[in-house]
N, C-alpha and C positions, 0 to 999 in steps of 0.2 A: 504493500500500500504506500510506502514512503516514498519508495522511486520514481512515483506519479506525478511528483509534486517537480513543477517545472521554475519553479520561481518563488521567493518569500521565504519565510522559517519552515523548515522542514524538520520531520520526525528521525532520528537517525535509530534503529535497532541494532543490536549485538549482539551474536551469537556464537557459539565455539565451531570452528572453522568445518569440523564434522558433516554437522547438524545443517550445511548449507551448500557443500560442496557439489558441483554441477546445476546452482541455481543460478541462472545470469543477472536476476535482480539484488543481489548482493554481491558484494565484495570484500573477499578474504585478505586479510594483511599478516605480517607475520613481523613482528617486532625481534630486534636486533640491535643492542648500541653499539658492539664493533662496527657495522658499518659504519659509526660517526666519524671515527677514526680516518677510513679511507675518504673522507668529504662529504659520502652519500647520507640519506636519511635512515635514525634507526629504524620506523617502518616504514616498508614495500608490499606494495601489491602483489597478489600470488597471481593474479591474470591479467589481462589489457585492460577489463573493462575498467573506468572508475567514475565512478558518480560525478560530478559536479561540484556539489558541495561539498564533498570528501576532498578533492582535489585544492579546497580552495583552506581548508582545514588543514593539510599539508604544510599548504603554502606557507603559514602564520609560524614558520619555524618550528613548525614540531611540537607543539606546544603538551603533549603526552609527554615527553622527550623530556621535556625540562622539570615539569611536575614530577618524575619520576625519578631524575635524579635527586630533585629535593625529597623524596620518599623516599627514597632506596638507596643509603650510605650502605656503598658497597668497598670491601677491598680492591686493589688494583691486581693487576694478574701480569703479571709481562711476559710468563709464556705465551698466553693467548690460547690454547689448548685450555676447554673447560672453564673459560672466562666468566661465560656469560652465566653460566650452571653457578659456579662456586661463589658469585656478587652477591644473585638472586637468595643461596642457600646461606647465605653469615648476613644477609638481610631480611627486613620485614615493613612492611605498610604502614606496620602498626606495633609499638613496645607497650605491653600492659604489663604494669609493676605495684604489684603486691606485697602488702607490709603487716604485719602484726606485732603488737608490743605493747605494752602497759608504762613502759617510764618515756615513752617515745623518741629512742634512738634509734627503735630498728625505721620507727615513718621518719625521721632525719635522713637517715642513708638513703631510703629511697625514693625521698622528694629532693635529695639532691643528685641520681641517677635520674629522675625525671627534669631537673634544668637543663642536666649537660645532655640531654639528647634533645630537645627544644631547639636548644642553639646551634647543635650540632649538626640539623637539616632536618629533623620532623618536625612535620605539623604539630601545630599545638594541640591540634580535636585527633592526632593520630598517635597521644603519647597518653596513658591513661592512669593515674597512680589513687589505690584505693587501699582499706584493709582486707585482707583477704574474707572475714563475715560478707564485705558487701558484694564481691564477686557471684555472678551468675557459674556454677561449679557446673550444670549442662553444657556449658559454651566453652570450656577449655581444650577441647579438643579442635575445636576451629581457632584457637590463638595460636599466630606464626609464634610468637617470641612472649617468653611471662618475664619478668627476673622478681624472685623473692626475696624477701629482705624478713626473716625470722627471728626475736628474738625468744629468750627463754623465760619463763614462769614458773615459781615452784618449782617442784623436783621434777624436770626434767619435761614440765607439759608448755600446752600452747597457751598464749596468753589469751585472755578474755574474747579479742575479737577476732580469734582466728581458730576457736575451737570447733566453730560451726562449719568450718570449711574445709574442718579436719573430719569433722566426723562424717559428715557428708559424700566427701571424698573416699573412703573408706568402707561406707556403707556401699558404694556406686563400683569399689573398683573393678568387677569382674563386667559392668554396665561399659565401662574405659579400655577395656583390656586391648589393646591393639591399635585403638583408635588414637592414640597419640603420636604416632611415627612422624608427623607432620608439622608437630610442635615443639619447640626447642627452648629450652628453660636455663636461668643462668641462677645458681641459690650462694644468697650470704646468711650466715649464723652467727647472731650475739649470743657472749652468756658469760659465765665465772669460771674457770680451771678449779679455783679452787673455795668454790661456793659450798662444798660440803667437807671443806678440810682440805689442805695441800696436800695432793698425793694418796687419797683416800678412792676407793674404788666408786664410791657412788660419784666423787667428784668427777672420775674417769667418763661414765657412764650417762650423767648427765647433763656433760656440761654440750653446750647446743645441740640437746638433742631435739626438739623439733624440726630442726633445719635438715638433721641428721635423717630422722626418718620420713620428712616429707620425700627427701631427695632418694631416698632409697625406692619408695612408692612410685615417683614418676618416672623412676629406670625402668621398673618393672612393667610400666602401662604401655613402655616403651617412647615415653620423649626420649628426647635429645638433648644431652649436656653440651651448652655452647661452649663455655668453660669449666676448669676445677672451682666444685665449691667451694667460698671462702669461710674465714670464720674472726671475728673478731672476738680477743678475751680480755676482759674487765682488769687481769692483772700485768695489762701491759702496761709499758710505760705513758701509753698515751688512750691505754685504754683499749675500745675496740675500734677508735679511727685507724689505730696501724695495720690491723688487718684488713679494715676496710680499704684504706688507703691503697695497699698492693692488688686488692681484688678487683674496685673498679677501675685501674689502669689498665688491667687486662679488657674486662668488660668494653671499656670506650674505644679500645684499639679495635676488639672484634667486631663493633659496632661502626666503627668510621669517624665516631663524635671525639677524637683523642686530642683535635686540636683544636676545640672549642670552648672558650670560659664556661661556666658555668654559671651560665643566665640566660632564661626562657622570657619569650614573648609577654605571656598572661603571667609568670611566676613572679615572686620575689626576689629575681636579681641574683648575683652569684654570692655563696654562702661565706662571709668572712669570718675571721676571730672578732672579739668583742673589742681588741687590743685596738686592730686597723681600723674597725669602725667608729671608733671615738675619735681617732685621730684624723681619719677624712671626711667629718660632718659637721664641720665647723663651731667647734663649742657647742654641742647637742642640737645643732640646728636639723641637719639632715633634710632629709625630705616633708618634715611632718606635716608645717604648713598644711601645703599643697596636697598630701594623702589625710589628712584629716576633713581637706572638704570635696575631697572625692566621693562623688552622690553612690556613683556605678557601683562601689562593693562595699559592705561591712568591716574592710581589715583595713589596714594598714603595711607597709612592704616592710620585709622582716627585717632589714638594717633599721627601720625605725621605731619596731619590736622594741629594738635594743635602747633604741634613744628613749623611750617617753617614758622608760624605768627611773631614769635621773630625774623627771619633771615630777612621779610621783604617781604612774599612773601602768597597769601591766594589761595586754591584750590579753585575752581569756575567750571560750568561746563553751557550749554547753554539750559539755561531752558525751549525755543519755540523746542528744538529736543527730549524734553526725555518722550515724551509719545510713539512717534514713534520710538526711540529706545526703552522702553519697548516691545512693540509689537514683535518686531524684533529679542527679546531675547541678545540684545547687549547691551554691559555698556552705559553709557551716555556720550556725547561728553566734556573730561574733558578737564581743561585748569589751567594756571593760571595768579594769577595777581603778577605784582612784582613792589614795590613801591621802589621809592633810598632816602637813606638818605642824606637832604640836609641842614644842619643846618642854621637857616637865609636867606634857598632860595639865597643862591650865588653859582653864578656856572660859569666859564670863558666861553669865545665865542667854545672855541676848543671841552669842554666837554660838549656843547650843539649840534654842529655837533655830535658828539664822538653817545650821545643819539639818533639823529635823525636816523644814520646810523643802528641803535642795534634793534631801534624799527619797523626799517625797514625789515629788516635781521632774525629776531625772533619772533619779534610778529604780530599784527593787522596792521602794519603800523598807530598805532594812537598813541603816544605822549601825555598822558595827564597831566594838569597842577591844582594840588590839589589846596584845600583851607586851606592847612598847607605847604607851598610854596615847594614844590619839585613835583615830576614826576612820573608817574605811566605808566605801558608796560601792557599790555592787550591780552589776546591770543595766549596763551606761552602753547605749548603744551611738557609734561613731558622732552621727549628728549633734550627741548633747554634750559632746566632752567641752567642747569649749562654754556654751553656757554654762557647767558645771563647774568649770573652774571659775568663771566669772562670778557664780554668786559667790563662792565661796572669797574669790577675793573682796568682793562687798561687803564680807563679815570680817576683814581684816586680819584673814588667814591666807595659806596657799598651799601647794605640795611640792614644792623645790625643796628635792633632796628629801622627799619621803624615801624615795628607792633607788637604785642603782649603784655605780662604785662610787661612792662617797660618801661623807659623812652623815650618816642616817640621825633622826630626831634621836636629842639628846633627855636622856628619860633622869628621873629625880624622885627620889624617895615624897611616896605621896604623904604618908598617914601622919592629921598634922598634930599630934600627941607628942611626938617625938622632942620638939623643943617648941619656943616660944613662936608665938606669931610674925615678929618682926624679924628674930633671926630665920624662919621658914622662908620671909618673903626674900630676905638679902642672900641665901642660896638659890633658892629661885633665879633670882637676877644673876648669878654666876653663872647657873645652868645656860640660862637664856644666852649669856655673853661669849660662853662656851663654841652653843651649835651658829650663834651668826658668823661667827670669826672663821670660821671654817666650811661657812658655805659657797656654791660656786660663786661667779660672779660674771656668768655668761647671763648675758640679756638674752637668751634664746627662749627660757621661759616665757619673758612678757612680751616677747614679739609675737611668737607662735598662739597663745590663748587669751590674751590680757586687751593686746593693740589692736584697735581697728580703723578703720576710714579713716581721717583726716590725720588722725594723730599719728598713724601708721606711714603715709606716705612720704609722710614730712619725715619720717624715721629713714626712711632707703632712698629719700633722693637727692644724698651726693652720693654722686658716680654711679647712681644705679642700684645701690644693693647697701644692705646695713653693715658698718663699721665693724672688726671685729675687737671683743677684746681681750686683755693678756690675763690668761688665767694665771694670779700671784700664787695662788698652793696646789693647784691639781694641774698647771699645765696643760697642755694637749694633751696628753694620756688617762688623766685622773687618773684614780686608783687602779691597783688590780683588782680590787673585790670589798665590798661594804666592811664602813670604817663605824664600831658600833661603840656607844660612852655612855657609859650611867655614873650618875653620883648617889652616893648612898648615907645618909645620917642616921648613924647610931642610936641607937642598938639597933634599928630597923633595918631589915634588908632585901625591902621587898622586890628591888631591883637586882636582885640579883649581882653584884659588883661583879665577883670574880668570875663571871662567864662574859663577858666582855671586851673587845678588845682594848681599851682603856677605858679605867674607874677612877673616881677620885672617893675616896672616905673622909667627911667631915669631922674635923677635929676641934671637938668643943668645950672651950674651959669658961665656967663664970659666964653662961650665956651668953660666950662670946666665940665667933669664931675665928680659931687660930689661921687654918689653912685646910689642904686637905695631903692625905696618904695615897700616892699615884700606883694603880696595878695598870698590867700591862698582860696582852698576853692570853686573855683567855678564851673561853669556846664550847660551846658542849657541841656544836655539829660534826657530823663524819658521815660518808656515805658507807653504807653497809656492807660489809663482807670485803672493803677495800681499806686493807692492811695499811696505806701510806698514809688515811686520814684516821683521828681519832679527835675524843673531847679535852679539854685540858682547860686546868683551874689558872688564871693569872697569878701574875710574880708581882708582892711592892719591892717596887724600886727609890721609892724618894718619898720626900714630904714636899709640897708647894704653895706658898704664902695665896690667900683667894686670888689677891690682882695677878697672879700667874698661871694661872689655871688655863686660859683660853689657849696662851702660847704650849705651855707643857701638851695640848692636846693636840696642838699645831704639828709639834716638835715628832710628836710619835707618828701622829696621821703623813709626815713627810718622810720621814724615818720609811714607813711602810709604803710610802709611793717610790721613793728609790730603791729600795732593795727586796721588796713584795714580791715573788713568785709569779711571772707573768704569762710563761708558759703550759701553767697548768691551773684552772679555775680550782681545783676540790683543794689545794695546795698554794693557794694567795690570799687567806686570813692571814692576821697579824699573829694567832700563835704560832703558825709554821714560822713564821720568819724571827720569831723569837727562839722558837726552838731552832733553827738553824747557825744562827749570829752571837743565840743568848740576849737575855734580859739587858 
């Protein structure tokens, strides 16, 4: 019916070469990219006849041709022998990458297998990266290429959202048996060597074993190993980036994408350390602006993740909807959190209304009341963050330096039993004196949420763009990792002094106070089953008259921005670097 048409938009059909052979109203072609090589086109007619519109379809350079090479990052071949066989076979249409994990490094790994193949010449709607629960487990045997990304749970099981796709698959295999010849699978495995004791048999046995027995499963159905599985272990030195590291090298090389940064079209950009990314966003400027009044999506781009932790504020999203949003092909329901800086937990009656109103108005209607005495808003979706910070600055608070590397709200023994009212209030005022002297002093806060219209233009218009300025204690760098200070007045200690990375202890004679007793040093954090971190109580080291307090906290928070650990986040508190240097 189509080849009737003599003129205008025509209907073109498709069929396999078979299925048409000795009909004159079609025309067979037969694709080839070596012939681009010798000048001609990769496809050619298998007979004289050729339509019109085919002919003129051709003509537009091949435009299958090109689309195809952006599809199908293929090895080179310079035998030539089997060229065209072996491109097609170490390629695919389409990469679907699959992740399961509960602390989410195994989705890290494989949403950053998913940038470097973006930029590396897949489409963005032909790169697909989900947890394996939300996977259709009927359709895996129609996927060219999966690559998994497994971590471990428990002794030796799948985590939460990939146990459905375990079991599934399992119940289904004899349904699979054979039917996978045609799919080619690439598996990485997270987990601990020595999660169940160094050298201990159950450690042997289950350290990545899910990854271990998926991979065992899809031999047997008969996929195809693109590469050796890899496996990242928790007691490397870097953790399970080292293993990851040498495995997706391999991965990119067999894929084509090896000399591609690692940033997609729709993604969040190539994956940095926290170290680079404070250093190229201009005193926490970054992109926020401009991604916070982006209407198009709920998130924010993950370098900026990192920035709006310093402002006081963390991307969150609601972890019981995002299976069913994958399914649904929609982002996940984001949100965020925003803490206020409240130094010493004081705050008048007016600006506790002022709160109750804001968190009403913008967020969850919940109010929360930290264990570093100030208040946290919850379910704050993109649009209201800045009016959320704005009322809150109209109650003559803000969240500079609630979160991020630097010096977090400086907390104060509350209960006011402990001494007189007037000496309460004149430690107060220390505290107070304490956290401003050591706050940043990048304007990037009140440009990004504070400034707008008139007063804001007038801000960027010399030379186009706003002045930058010289951070006196945090530098470009800031910290390696949150710089945390409590003071504590006797007897009371409900601050906790010695788990802190600096304390001051009130020293009080005659109602009066002397000074305070400086620790250093302490921490109760560690991550689990990883031997290099642990808790540790603070060292005193001195006494210091009250008008010294601010600098003595100076003195250390610098101390720990020069010599802090900054190659290893679990390992850049201020007690490693005590314990490393000494008190």
């Amino acid at each position: 019916e189509a080849s009737g048409y003599a003129a205008g938009t025509s209907v073109l059909l498709f069929a396999t070469s078979e299925v048409v052979r000795g009909d004159s109203q079609w025309t067979a072609f037969s694709y080839d990219p070596r012939r681009e090589a010798a000048g001609g086109s990769a496809f050619a007619a298998d007979g004289a006849q050729v339509r019109k519109e085919i002919q003129s379809f051709l003509a537009r350079e091949s435009l299958l041709t090109l689309v195809a090479k952006r599809s199908l990052p293929c090895e080179s071949n310079e035998g030539g022998s089997g060229g065209l066989g072996e491109g097609l076979a170490d390629a695919s249409k389409t990469v679907t990458i699959l992740y399961t994990s509960d602390t989410g490094h195994a989705e890290e790994c494989a949403k950053a297998v998913a940038r470097q193949c973006r930029n590396g010449g897949y489409a963005n709607s032909a790169v697909r990266c989900s947890t394996l629960d939300a996977f259709d487990i009927g359709a895996i045997g129609s996927e060219p290429l999966i690559v998994f990304c497994v971590a471990t749970a428990g002794k030796g099981e799948f985590p939460g959202n990939g146990r459905g796709f375990w079991e599934k698959l399992n119940a289904r295999a004899s349904e699979f048996e054979g039917k996978l010849t045609e799919t080619k699978y690439a598996m990485f495995g997270l987990g601990d060597s020595h999660y169940w004791g160094k050298g201990t048999e159950d450690s042997r046995i289950n350290f990545a074993k899910p990854a271990r027995d998926l991979d065992e499963v899809l031999e047997k159905l008969g996929a195809q190993r693109l590469i050796p599985t890899g496996f990242g272990d928790d007691q490397d030195v870097d953790q399970y980036h080292t293993g990851f590291g040498e495995w997706k090298s391999q991965l990119y090389s067999r894929l084509g994408v090896d000399k591609a940064t690692a940033s997609g079209g729709e993604d969040d950009g190539p994956v940095k350390t926290d170290e680079v990314i404070k250093t190229e966003t201009k005193q926490l400027r970054g992109t926020l602006k401009v991604a916070l009044d982006d209407i198009t999506t709920g998130q924010i781009p993950f370098h900026d993740t990192k920035l709006i932790k310093s402002h006081g504020s963390y991307q969150q999203d609601d972890r019981d909807l995002r299976e069913e949003r994958q399914k649904l092909g929609i982002e996940n329901a984001f949100s965020f959190m925003i803490r206020v800086r409240l130094p010493a937990g004081y705050c008048t009656a007016e600006q506790w209304l002022a709160m109750d109103d804001t968190c009403g108005r913008y967020a969850n209607g919940t109010l929360k009341i930290t264990t570093r005495q100030t208040w946290q808003l919850h379910g704050i979706v993109k649009r209201d963050v800045k009016p959320t910070m704005r009322a809150i600055n109209r109650a003559c608070m803000d969240t500079l330096a609630a979160c991020g590397d630097v010096c977090r709200n400086v907390m104060c023994t509350s209960n006011p039993s402990v001494c007189s009212r007037k000496l309460m209030d004149e430690i107060v005022g220390y505290t107070y004196a304490m956290h401003d002297h050591c706050l940043p002093r990048s304007g990037a806060y009140h440009e990004i949420f504070l400034m707008q219209g008139e007063e804001m233009a007038e801000k960027v218009q010399i030379l186009g763009s706003t002045p930058l300025e010289e951070e006196p204690l945090y530098g470009l760098t800031y910290l390696p990792r949150k710089y945390k200070v409590a003071v504590a007045i006797p007897p009371c200690n409900d601050v906790d002094v010695f788990a802190h990375c600096c304390g001051f202890i009130a020293i009080i004679k005659d109602d009066k106070l002397l000074g305070f007793n400086v620790t250093v040093g302490g921490g109760l954090g560690f991550t689990h089953n990883n031997q290099k971190t642990h808790p540790r109580l603070a060292d005193v080291i001195g006494f210091c008259e009250p008008q010294q307090a601010k600098y003595v906290c100076e003195a250390v928070m610098v101390v720990q921005r020069d010599f802090g650990d900054r190659t290893n986040r679990k390992h850049a508190r201020v007690k490693y670097t005590v314990e490393d240097y000494g008190p």
